[in-house]
Rosetta silent file (secondary structure, phi, psi, omega in degrees, C-alpha in Angstrom):
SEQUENCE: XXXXXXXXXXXXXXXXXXXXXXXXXXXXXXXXXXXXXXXXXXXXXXXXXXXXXXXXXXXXXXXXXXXXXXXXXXX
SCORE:     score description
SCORE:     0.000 S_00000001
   1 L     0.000  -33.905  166.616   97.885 -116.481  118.221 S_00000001
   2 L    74.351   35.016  172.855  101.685 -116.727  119.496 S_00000001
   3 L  -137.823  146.064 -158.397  100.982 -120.239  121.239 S_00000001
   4 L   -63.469  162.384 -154.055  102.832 -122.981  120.089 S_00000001
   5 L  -117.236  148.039 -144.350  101.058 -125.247  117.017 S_00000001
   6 L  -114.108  -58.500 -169.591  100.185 -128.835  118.611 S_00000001
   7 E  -154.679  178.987  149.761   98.712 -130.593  115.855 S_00000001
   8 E  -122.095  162.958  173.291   96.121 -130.480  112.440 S_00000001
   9 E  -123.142  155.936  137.870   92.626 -132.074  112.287 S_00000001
  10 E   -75.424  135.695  169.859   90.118 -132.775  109.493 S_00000001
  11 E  -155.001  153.852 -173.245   87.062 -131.081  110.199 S_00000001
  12 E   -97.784   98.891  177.509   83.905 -130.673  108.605 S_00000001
  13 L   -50.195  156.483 -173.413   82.476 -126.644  108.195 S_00000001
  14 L   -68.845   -6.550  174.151   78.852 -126.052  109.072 S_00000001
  15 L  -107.630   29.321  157.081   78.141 -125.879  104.679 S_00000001
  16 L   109.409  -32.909 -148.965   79.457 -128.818  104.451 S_00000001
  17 L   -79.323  157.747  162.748   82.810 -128.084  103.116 S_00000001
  18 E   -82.525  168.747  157.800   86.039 -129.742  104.595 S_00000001
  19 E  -158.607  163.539  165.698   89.394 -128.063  105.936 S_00000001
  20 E  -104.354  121.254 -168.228   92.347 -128.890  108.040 S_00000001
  21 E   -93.535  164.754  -80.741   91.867 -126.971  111.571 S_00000001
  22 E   175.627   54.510 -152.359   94.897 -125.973  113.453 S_00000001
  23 E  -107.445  118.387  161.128   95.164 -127.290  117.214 S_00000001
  24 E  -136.319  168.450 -143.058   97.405 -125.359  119.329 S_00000001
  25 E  -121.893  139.616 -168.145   97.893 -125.487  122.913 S_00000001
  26 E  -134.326  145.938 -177.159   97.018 -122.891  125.131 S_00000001
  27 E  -102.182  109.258  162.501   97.491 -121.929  129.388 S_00000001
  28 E  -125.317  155.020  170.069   94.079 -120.994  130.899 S_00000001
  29 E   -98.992  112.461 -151.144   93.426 -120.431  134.601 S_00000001
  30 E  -132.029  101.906 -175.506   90.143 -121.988  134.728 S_00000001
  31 L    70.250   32.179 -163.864   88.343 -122.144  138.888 S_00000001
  32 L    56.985   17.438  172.347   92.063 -121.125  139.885 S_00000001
  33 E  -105.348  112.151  169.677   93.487 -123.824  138.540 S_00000001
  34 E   -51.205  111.538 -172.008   96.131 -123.399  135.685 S_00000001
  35 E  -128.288  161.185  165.637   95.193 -126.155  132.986 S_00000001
  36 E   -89.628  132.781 -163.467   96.692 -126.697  129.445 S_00000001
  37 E  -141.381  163.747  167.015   93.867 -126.706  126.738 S_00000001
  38 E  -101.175  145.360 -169.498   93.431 -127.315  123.080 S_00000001
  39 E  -136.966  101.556  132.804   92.496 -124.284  121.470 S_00000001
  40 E    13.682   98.427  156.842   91.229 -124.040  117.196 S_00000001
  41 L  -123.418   95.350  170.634   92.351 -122.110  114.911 S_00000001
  42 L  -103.205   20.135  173.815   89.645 -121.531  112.377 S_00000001
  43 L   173.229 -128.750 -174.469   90.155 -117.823  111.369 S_00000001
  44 L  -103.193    4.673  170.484   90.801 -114.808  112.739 S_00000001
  45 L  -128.032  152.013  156.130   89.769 -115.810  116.194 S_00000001
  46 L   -47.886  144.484  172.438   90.786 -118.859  118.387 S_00000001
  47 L  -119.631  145.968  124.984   88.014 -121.604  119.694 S_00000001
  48 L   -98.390  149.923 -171.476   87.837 -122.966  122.816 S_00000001
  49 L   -91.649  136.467  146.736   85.146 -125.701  123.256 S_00000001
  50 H    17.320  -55.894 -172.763   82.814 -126.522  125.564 S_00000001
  51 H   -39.657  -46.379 -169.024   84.418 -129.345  126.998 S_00000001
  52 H   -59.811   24.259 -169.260   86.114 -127.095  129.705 S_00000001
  53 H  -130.430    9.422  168.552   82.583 -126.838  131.080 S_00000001
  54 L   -72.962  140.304  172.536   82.340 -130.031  132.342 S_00000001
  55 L    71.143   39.986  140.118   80.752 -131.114  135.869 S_00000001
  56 E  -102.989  150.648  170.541   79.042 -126.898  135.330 S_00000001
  57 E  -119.969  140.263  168.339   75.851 -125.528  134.703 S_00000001
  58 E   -97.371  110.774  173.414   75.126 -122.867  132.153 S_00000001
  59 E  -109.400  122.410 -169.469   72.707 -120.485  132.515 S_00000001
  60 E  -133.109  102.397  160.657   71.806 -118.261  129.332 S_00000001
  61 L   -74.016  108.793 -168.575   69.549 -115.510  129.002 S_00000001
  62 L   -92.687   71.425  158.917   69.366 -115.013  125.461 S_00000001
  63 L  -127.613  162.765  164.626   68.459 -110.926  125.088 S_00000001
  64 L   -53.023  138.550  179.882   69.929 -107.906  125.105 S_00000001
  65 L    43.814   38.730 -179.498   71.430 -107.779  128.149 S_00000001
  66 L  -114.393 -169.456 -150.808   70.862 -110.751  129.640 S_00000001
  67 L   -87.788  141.488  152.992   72.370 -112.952  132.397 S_00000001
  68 E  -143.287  152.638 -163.992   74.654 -115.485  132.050 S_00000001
  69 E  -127.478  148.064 -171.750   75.650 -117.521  134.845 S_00000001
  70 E  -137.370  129.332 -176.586   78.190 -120.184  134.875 S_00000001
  71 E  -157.897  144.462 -159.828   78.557 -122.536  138.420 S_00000001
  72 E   -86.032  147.296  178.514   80.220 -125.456  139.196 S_00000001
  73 L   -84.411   86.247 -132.933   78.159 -128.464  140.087 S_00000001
  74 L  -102.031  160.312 -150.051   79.001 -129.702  143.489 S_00000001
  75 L   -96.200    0.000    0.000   78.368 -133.292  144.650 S_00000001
């Protein structure tokens, strides 16, 4: 992943099993804003979570080829 390693977690796999996850810190430009994020390492790809999707709405057409819309929720 070539971004520096932050921390470990306990985490619980969706079968149940445990492991120790991997937290390393990552630079995303997120609404033009540069933010620092925690980013997973549980294999061969990096997670980012959800969280960074706060005060948004998600819109998901789940087909082939469908829309997804992502828009910030303004006050």
């Amino acid at each position: 992943m070539n971004v520096p390693l932050y921390t470990s977690i306990p985490a619980r796999l969706a079968d149940g099993s445990k492991t120790l996850l991997s937290v390393h810190l990552g630079t995303i430009v997120w609404d033009n804003v540069e933010k620092i994020v925690p980013v997973l390492a549980s294999g061969y790809k990096p997670l980012l979570g959800v969280a960074m999707m706060e005060d948004y709405h998600l819109e998901i057409d789940f087909a082939d080829n469908g829309l997804v819309s992502l828009k910030k929720i303004t006050s």
